[in-house]
C-alpha positions as CSV (number, residue, x, y, z in Angstrom):
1,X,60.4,42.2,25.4
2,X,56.9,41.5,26.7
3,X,54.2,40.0,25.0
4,X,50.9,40.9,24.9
5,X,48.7,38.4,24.4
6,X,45.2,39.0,22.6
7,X,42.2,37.3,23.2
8,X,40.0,37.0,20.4
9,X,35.7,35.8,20.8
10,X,35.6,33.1,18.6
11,X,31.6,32.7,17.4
12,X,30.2,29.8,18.5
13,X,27.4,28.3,16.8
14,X,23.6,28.3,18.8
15,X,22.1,25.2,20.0
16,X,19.3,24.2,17.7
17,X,16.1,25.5,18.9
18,X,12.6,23.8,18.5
19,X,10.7,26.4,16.7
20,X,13.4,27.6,14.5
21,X,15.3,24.5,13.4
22,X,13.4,21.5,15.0
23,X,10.2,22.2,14.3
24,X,10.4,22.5,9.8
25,X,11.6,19.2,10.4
26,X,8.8,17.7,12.0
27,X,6.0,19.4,9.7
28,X,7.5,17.8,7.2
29,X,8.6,14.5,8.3
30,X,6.2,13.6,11.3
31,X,3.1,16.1,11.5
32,X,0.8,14.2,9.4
33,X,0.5,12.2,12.0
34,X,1.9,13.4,15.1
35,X,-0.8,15.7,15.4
36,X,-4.1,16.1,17.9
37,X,-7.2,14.0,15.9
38,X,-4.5,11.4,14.1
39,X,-3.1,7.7,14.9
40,X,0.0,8.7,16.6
41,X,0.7,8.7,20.6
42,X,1.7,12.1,20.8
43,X,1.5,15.6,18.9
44,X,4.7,17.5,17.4
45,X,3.1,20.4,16.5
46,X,4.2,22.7,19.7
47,X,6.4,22.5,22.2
48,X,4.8,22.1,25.2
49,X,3.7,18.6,23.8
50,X,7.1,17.7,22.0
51,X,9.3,18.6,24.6
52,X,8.5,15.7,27.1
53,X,9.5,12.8,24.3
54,X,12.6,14.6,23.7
55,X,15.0,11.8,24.7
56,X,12.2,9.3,23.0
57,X,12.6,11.5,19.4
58,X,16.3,10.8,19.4
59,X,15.9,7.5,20.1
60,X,13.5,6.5,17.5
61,X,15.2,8.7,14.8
62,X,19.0,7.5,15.7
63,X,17.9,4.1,15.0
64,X,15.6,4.6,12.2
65,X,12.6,3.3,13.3
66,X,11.2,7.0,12.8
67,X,9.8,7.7,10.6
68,X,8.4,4.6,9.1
69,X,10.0,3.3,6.1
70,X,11.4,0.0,4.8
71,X,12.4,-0.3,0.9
72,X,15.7,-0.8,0.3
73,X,17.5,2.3,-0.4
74,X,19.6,1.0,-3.4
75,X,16.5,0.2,-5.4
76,X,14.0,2.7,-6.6
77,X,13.1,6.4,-6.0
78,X,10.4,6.9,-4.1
79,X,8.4,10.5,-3.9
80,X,7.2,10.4,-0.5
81,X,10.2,8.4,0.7
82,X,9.7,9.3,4.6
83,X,13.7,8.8,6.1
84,X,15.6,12.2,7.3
85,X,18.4,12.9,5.8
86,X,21.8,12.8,8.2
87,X,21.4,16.7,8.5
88,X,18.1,16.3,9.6
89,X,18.8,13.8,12.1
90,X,22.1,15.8,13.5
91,X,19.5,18.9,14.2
92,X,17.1,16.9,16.2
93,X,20.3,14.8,17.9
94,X,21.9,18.3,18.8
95,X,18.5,20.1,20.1
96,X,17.8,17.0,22.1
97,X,21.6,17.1,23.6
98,X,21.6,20.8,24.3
99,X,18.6,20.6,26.6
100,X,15.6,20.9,24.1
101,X,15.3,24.3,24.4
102,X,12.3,26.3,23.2
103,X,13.5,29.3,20.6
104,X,11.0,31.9,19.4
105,X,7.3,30.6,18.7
106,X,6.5,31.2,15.3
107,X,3.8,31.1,12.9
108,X,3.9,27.4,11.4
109,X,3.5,27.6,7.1
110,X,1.5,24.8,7.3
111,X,-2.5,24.3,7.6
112,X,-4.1,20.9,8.9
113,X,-7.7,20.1,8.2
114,X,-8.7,18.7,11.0
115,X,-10.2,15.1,10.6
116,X,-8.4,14.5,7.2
117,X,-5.0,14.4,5.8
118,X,-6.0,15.2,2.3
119,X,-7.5,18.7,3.4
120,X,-11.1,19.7,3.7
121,X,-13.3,17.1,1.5
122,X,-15.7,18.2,-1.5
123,X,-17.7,15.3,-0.1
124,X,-18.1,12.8,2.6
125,X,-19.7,9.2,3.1
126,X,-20.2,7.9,5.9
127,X,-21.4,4.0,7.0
128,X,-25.5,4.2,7.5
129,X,-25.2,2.5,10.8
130,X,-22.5,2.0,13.2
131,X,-20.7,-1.8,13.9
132,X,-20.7,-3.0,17.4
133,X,-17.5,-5.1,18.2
134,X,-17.5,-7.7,21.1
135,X,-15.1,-7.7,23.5
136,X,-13.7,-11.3,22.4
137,X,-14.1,-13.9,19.7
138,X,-13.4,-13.7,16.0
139,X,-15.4,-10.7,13.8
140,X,-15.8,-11.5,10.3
141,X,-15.7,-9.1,7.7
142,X,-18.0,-6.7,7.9
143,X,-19.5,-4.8,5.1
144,X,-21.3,-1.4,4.5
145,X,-23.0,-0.3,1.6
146,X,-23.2,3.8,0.7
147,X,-25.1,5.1,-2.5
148,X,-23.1,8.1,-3.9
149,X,-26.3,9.4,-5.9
150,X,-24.1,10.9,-8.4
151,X,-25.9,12.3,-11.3
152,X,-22.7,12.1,-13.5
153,X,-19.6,10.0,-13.7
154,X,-17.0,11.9,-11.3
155,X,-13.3,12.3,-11.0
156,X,-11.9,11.7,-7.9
157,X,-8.1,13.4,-7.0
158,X,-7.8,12.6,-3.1
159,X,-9.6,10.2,-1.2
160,X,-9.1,9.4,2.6
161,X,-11.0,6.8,4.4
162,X,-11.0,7.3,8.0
163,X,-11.9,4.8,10.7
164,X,-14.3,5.8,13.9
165,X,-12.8,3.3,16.1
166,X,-9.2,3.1,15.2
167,X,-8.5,1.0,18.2
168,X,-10.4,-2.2,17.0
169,X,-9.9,-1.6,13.4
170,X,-7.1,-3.2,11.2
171,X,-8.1,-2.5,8.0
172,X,-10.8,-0.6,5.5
173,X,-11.0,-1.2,2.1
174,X,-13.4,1.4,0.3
175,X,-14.3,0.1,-3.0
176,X,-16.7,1.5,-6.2
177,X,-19.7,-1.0,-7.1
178,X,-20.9,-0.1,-10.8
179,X,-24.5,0.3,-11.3
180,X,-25.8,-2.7,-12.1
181,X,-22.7,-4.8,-11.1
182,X,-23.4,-8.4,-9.8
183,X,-19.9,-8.6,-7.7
184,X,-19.7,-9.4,-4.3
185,X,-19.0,-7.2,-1.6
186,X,-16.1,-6.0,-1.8
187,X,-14.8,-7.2,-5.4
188,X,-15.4,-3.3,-7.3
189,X,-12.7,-0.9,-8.2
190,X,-10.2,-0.1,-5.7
191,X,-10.8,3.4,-4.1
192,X,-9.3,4.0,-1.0
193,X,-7.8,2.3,2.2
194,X,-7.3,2.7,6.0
195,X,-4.6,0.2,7.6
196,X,-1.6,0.5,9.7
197,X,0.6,3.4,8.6
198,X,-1.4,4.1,5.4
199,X,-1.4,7.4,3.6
200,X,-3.6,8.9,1.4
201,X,-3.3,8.8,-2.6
202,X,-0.3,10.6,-3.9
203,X,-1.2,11.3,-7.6
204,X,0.1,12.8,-9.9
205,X,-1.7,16.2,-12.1
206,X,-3.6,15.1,-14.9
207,X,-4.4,11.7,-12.5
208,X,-8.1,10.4,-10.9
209,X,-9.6,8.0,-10.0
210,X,-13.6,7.2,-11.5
211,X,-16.5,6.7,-9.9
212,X,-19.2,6.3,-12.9
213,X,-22.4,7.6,-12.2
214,X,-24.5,5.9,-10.2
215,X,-22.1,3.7,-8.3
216,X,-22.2,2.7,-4.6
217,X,-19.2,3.0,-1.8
218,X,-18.5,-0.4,-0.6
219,X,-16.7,-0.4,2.7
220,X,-14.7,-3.8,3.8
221,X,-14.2,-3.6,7.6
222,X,-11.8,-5.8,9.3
223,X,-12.5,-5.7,13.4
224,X,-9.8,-7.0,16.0
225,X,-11.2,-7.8,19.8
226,X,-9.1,-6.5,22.3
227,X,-11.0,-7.3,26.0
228,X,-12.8,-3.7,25.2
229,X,-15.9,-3.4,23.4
230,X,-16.3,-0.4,20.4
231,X,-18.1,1.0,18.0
232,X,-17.0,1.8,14.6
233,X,-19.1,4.3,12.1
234,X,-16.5,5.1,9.0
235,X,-16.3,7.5,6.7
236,X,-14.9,8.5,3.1
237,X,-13.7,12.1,1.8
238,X,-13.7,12.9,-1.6
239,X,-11.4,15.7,-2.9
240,X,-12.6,16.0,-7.2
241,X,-10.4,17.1,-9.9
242,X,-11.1,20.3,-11.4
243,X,-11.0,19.5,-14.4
244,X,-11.0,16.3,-16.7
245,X,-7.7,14.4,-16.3
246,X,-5.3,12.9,-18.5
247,X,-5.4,9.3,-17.1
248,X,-7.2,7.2,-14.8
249,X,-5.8,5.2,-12.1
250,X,-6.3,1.5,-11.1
251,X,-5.3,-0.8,-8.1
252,X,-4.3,-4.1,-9.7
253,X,-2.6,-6.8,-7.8
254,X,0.1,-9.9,-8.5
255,X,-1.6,-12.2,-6.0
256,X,-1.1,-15.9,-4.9
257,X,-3.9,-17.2,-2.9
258,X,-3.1,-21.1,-3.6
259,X,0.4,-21.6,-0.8
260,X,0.7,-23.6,2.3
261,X,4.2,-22.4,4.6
262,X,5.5,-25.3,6.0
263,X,5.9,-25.6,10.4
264,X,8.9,-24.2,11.5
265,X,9.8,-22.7,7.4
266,X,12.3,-19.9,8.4
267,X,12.1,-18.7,4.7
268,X,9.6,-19.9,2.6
269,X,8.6,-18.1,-1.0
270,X,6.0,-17.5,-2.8
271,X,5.5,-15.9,-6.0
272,X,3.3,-14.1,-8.3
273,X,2.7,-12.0,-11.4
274,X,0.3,-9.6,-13.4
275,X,0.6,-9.4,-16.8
276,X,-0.9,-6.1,-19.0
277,X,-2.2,-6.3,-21.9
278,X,-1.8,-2.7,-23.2
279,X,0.1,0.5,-22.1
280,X,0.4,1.7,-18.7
281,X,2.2,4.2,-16.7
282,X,3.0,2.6,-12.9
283,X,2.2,4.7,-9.9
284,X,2.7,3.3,-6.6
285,X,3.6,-0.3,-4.9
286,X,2.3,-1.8,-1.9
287,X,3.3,-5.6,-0.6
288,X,0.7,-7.1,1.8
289,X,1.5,-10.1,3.7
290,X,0.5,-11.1,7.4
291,X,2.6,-11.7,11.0
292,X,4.9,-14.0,9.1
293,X,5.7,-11.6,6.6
294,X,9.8,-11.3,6.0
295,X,10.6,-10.4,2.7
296,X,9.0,-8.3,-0.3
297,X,10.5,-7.0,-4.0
298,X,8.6,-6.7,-6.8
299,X,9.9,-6.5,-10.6
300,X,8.8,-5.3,-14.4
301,X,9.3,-7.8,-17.0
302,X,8.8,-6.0,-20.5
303,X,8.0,-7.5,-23.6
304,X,11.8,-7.3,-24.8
305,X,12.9,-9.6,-22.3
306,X,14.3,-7.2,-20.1
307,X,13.9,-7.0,-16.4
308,X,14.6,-4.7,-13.4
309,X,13.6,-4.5,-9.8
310,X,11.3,-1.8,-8.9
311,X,11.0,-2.4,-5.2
312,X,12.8,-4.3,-2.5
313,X,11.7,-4.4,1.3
314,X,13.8,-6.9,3.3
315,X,12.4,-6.4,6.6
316,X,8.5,-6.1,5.9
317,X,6.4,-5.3,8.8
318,X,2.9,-6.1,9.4
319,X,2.1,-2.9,11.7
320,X,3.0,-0.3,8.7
321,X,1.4,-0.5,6.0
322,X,3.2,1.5,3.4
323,X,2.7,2.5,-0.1
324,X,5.6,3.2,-2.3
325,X,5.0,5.7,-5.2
326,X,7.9,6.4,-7.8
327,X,9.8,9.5,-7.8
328,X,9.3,9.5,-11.9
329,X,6.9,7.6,-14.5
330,X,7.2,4.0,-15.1
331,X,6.4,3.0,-18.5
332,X,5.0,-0.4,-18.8
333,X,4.2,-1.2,-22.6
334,X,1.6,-3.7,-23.3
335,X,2.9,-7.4,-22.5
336,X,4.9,-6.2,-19.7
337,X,4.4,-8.3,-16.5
338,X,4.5,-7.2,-12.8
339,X,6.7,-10.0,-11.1
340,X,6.4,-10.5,-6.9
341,X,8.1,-12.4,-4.6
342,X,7.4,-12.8,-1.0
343,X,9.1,-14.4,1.9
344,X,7.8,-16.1,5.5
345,X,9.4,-16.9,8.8
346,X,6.8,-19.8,10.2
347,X,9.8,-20.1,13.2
348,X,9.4,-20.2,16.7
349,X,12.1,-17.3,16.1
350,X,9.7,-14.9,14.6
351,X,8.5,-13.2,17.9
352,X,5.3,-12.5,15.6
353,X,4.6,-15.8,14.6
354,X,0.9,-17.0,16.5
355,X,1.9,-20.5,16.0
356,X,5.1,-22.1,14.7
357,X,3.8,-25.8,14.6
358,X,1.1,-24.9,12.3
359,X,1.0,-24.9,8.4
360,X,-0.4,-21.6,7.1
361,X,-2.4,-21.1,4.0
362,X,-3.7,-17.9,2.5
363,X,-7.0,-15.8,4.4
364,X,-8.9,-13.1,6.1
365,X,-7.7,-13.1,9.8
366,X,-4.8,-12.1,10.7
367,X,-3.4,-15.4,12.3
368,X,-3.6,-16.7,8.4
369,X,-1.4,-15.4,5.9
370,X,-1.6,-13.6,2.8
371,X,0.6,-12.6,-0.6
372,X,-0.7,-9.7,-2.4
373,X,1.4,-7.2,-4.3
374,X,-0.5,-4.5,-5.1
375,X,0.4,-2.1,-7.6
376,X,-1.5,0.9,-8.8
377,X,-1.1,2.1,-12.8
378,X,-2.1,4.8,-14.9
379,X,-3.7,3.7,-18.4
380,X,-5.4,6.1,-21.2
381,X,-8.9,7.2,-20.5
382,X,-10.7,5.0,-23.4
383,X,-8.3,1.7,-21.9
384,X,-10.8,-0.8,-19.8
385,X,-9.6,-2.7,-17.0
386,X,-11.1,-5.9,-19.1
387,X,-8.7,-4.8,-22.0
388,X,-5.5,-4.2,-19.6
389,X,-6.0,-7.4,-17.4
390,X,-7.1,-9.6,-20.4
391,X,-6.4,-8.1,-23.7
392,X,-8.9,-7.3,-26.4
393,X,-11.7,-9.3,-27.3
């Protein structure tokens, strides 16, 4: 008898290609940033400038540390929670491992403004005068002071503050002065921010921020020296609702500013609460603390004597700056409390740590420390902030 043996083609599946399987990926993921104009070291846009960080890619997404993103996966949905999923990952891992090849160019779905994340601003403010930074030495905060002229109170949907010299700036705090107001700088109504990692406002339809008629544009500027000397002129966008919204949203804060961390505390924590004093609706959570930073969570207490932890970030770091905004509505009913609790390595083993011998207390510069756990809430249109922060008269 003789066999005959037949040899069947079995289909083997294509290498991942950039354009057609890679690329999706990285508009969604990695773009924002990784684009000519923005903070990142490199663009992902095309190929001819993602292909040389091939190896680098794989690296920084097998471990994790791309893209940016710290809360702890077992508490809280998050709506612009940044990790890939394992599919993700396996396609850039296999295009990487096959030789990065190129595919078919195509025509990306997605438009960038360039200049701004939020898209092309209804309106931009910009600082009067530019800041000159030294080369060395200490810069206080610096702060700039922009009349909006606005004829009529106005709803604001996106804002973005952008910085003109990102190398020597940390931070930007844009805020809204009332007319009339008697705060100091930098004390008004949250608005936007610019810091490490930041992203623009992620609200929800029906949700704005005011800016009453008449109001200024406070900007809080926060310069580190690096040996070079700059020259920073920063600017605001504006993106307005259409149309009247539903709610208006506020940056509140549980906030300890009275703590001294012990030399050499491995783990010292500090604590702090907010409570409200009529409905709300929270939005998004950000924890700020400084190079000693360790530890993060932040919790609801209602009025019924329940509790649950909203957010948990157990290895904070300084150089992102994240917000965390929920995946659904938060109900907070009057006489609810926003709980916080943050923790510090003052070791010689946090490779961050300035000094280890020295007791830190709560300030400005970076080599001080601070506890703020921001936290950003819808409330009813007629609510004041007086009313939510301190109850009726």
């Amino acid at each position: 008898m003789r066999l005959t043996w037949l040899i069947f083609a079995i289909p083997v599946s294509a290498a991942p290609s950039f354009y057609q399987d890679v690329s999706p990926i990285f508009e969604k993921h990695c773009d924002t940033c990784h684009r000519a104009g923005e903070a990142a070291p490199m663009s992902l846009v095309d190929y001819s400038t993602a292909r040389p960080w091939a190896k680098s890619i794989k690296e920084a997404i097998v471990t994790r540390k791309m893209p940016p993103w710290f809360a702890d996966p077992h508490v809280g949905t998050f709506s612009n929670d940044a990790r890939l999923s394992e599919e993700e990952i396996r396609t850039i891992v296999d295009w990487v491992d096959a030789g990065a090849v190129k595919g078919t160019p195509r025509k990306s779905n997605v438009t960038w403004t360039e200049g701004w994340k939020i898209g092309k601003p209804d309106v931009v403010f910009e600082m009067p005068s530019a800041n000159e930074i030294p080369l060395s030495g200490t810069v206080p905060y610096q702060y700039a002071v922009v009349p909006t002229n606005f004829k009529r109170d106005m709803w604001v949907r996106l804002a973005e503050v952008r910085a003109g010299d990102r190398e020597h700036t940390h931070h930007i705090v844009a805020s809204i002065r009332e007319p009339g107001s008697h705060e100091a700088l930098g004390q008004g109504e949250f608005l936007a921010g610019y810091g490490p990692g930041a992203v623009p406002e992620l609200l929800a339809p029906g949700q704005a921020k005011l800016i009453k008629a008449g109001s200024e544009i406070v900007f809080q500027l926060h310069y580190t020296t690096d040996g070079k000397p700059g020259s920073d002129r920063s600017r605001v966008g504006l993106i307005f609702a259409d149309k009247p919204p539903r709610e208006r949203v506020v940056m509140l804060a549980a906030a300890n500013v009275r703590f001294e961390i012990p030399p050499g505390d491995p783990n010292f924590k500090v604590e702090a609460r907010q409570k409200l004093h009529e409905d709300a609706t929270l939005v998004s959570l950000l924890p700020h603390m400084h190079l000693r930073g360790k530890t993060f969570e932040f919790r609801a207490a209602y009025p019924t004597g329940d509790s649950e932890t909203l957010l948990r970030v157990p290895n904070y770091d300084f150089d992102w700056q994240l917000s965390y905004y929920l995946a659904s509505p938060k109900r907070l009913p009057a006489g609810s409390t926003i709980e916080a609790t943050a923790t510090y390595d003052n070791s010689a083993n946090n490779p961050k740590n300035p000094d280890a011998t020295k007791a830190v207390r709560f300030g400005d510069q970076n080599w001080d420390e601070m506890m703020i756990g921001y936290f950003e809430a819808a409330i009813d249109l007629k609510t004041t902030l007086r009313e939510l922060l301190v109850g009726p008269r």
